[in-house]
Structures are given as C-alpha cells and as structure tokens.
C-alpha positions in Angstrom: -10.2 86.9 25.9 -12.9 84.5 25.0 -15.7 84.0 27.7 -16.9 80.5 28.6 -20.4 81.3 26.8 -18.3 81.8 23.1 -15.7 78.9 24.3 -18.9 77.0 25.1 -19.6 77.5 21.5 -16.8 76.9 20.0 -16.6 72.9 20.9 -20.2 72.9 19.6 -19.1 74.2 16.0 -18.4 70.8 13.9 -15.3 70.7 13.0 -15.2 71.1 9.1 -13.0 69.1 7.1 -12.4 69.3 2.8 -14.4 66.8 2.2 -17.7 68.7 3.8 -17.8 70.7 0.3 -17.1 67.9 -2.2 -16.6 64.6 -2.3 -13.4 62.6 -1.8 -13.9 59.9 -4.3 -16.2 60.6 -7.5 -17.2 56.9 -9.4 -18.7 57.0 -13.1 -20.4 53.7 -14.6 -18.3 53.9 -18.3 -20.7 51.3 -19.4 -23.7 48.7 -19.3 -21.8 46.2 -21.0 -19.9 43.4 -19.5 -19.1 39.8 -20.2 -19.8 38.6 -17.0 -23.5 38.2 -15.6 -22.7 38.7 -12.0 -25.9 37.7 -9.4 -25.4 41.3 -7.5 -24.6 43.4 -10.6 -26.2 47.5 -10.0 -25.6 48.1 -13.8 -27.7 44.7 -14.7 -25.2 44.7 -17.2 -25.4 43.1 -20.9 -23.0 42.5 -23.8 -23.8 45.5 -25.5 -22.8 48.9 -25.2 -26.0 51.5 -24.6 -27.2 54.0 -27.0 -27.1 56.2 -24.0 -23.4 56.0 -22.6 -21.6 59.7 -22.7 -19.5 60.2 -25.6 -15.6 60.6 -25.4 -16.0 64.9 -25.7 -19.0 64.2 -22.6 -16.7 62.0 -20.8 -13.7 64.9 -20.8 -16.2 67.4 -19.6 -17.5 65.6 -17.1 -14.1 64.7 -15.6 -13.0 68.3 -15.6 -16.6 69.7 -13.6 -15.1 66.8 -11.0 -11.7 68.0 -10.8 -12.9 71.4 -11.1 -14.8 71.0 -7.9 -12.0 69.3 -6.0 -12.3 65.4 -5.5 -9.2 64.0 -5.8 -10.2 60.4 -6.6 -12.4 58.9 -9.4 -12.8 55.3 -10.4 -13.7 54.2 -13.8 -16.1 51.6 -13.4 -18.8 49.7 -15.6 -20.3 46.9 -16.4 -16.7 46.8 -17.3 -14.4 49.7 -18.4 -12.5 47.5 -21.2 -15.6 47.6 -23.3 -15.1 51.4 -24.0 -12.4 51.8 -26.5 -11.7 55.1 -25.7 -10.5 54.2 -22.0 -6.9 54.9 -22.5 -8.0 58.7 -23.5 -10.2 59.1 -20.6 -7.3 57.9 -18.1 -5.2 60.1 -19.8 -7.6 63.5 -19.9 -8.3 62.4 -16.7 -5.0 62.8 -15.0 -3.9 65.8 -17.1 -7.0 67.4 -15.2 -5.2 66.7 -11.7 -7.6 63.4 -10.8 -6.3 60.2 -9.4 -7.7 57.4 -11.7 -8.3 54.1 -10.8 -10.2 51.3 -12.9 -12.0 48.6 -11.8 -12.2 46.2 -14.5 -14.1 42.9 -15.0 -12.4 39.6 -15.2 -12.1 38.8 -18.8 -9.6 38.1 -21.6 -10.3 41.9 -22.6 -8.3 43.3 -19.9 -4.6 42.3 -21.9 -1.3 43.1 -20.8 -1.4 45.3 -23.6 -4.2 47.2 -22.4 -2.7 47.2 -19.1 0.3 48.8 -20.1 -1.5 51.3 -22.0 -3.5 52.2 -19.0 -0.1 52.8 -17.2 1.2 54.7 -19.2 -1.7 57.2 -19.4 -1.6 57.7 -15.4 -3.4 55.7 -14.1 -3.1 55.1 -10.2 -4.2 52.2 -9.1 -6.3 49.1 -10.8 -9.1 47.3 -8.9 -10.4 43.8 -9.5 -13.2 41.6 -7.7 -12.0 38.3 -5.8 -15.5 37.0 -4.3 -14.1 33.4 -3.7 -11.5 31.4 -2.3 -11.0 29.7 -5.6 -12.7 29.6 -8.8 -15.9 27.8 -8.0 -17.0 30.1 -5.6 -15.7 33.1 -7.3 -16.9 31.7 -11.0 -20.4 30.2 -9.5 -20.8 34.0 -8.3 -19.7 35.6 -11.5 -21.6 33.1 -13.6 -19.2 33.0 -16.3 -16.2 30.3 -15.6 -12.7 31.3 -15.9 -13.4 34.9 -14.6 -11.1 33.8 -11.2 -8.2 32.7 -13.9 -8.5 35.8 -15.6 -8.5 38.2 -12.5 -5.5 36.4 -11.2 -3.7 36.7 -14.7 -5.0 40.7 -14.5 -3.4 41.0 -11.3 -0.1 39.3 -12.3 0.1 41.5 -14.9 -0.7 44.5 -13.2 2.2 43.4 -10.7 4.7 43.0 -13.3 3.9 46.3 -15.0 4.7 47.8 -11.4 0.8 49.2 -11.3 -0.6 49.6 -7.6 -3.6 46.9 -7.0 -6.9 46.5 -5.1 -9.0 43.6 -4.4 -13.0 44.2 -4.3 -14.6 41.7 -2.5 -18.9 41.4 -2.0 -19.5 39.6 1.3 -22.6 37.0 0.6 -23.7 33.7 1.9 -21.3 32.0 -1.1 -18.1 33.2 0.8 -18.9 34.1 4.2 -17.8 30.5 5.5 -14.4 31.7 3.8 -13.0 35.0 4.9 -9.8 33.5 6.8 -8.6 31.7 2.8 -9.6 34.8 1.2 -7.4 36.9 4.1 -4.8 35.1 3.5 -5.3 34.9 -0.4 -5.0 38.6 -0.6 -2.4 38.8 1.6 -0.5 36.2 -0.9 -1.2 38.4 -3.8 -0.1 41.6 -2.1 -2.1 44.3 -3.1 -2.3 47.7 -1.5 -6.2 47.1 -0.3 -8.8 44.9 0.5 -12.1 46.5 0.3 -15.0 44.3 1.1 -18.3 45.1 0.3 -21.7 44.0 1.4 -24.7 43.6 -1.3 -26.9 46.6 -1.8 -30.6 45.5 -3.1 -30.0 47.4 -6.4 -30.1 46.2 -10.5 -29.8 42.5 -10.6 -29.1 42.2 -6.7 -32.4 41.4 -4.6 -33.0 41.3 -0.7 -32.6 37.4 -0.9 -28.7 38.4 -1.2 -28.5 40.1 2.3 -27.1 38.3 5.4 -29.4 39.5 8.1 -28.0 41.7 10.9 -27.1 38.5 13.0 -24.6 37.2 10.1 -23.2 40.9 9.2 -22.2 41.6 13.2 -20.4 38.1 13.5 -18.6 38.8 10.1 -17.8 42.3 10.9 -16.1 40.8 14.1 -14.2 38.0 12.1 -13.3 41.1 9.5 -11.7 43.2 12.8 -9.7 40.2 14.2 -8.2 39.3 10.5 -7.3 43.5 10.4 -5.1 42.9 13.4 -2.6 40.4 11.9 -3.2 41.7 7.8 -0.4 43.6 5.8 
C-alpha cells in the first residue's frame, strides 16, 4: 500500500523520458565551404574547404559514438554538405550504423539530380532546403548569391520526383516577416513533410541588428499559430 507521504512523492518525481540521457537529433557542420554568402550564416562560410574539417575514417567514427549512444536523428549540414565528396559514403555508413540521415543542402547547381539519387540510394531520410522568401528577390537578396531560389526549387523538384521525403528551413527576419501568409501557402504548394521556421541566433556572420525585438517575434509567433490551424 503506498502512503500519501511516498504518493506525495511520486507526482514530484519528473517524469523521465529517452531523450533525458541523449539527445534526439545530433547535427554535424560537414564543412565551411559554401557558395552562398548568406547574411545570418553560423559557419561564416567561404568557398574553400578547411584544413581542419574531419576526415572520411573521422567522420565514420564520429557517426558510430552517436548511434552508439542512441539518437536516432542526425543532419548533415555545412556551409553546404555537396562540397564534401565523400557525402554519399557518410549517408551510407551512417545508416548502416542505425541513424536517420537527413541533409540540408545549399541552393546551388552542385546539388544534381545525380547527386540526389545517389544520396537516395545510400539511405538517406529526408532532404532539407532553406526557402527564406516568397520569391527569388527576397530569398536571393538574403542568400546574396542570385539564382539560389531557382536552384532550391529545381532541388526540391528533383527530390520529389526521386520519391525522397522533403523539408523546408525557413529564418524569420525583417526581409520576410511582411510575408509569412505567401510563404504558408508556397510551402503548402510544394508539399513537403515540414516547415521548420527559424529565428536568427547572433552567431558567425549573423549580428544583433538581425533580431526582431520581442514585440515583432510575439505578433509573428501569433500569425505562425493561426497559419498552423488551416496548414497540411
């Protein structure tokens, strides 16, 4: 019989859940290097590769230790993941070792559909791409490198027609808060499995002149939870 001092106690104990010992989504930086010159970028990537990057026989090790301590998810992420030519063989070590792998490449022609189906084919889960405008002089402008929205719309097409699962990335910022019902409904157009949207984090390239204050994050917030009512 428990008493009500040690029931008491029990609704004090947390309740503990997997993820209290290890993480449910592990996200490795490939690379610096990157194509793009993006305003917010936390790798303040460049077009070079860096002396430092792990090797390929680094890169396997460090995906086991993750799988090995039991997060189910990890992104491959950069700068931009093409730029690593040994990205097929980490998505493919990578799922052998029991992860989900998802990439999250940048908008450029090096993403092919050749690539693509390579990338497949190894296992991987799902592909991510940024959308941070309603068309491609906001997104472009953002990205500072034109053509980027063209090419993110050709990755996803692809993507779609290889039967890969999709995400959309989007970072929130005075170039596209005006914009969120088009880009709703852009996504929604596209039909991807996810919208994640971001907000900037004052880190590598981004400064504090990027944030939206507190009074322009609570009324986007409440524009983001009426769209989540009527979104796929």
């Amino acid at each position: 019989m428990t008493t009500p001092i040690a029931a008491a106690a029990l609704r004090r104990e947390p309740t503990r859940h997997p993820f209290d010992d290890h993480p449910l989504i592990a996200i490795w930086e490939l690379t610096q290097a990157c194509d793009l010159a993006c305003v917010h970028c936390r790798a303040c990537a460049t077009t070079a590769r860096d002396a430092g990057e792990l090797s390929t026989e680094e890169g396997k090790h460090l995906l086991d230790e993750i799988a090995g301590m039991g997060t189910p998810l990890m992104v491959l992420t950069g700068g931009d993941p093409a730029k690593r030519p040994d990205l097929v063989e980490l998505i493919a070590h990578g799922t052998r070792a029991g992860l989900a792998m998802a990439v999250t490449p940048s908008g450029t022609p090096l993403m092919t559909r050749g690539l693509l189906t390579q990338m497949r084919d190894a296992g991987m889960a799902r592909l991510a791409v940024s959308v941070d405008g309603p068309n491609a002089a906001v997104h472009d402008a953002f990205r500072r490198v034109d053509g980027s929205f063209d090419q993110t719309f050709r990755i996803l097409d692809d993507a779609r027609a290889l039967g890969v699962e999709r995400q959309v990335n989007t970072t929130l910022g005075a170039h596209n808060m005006s914009a969120l019902p088009e880009m709703a409904k852009l996504v929604a157009d596209v039909g991807v499995a996810l919208w994640s949207v971001f907000v900037v984090v004052p880190t590598g390239r981004a400064g504090t002149s990027l944030l939206l204050g507190p009074r322009k994050m609570e009324t986007l917030l409440g524009e983001l939870a009426e769209l989540a009512e009527h979104a796929p």
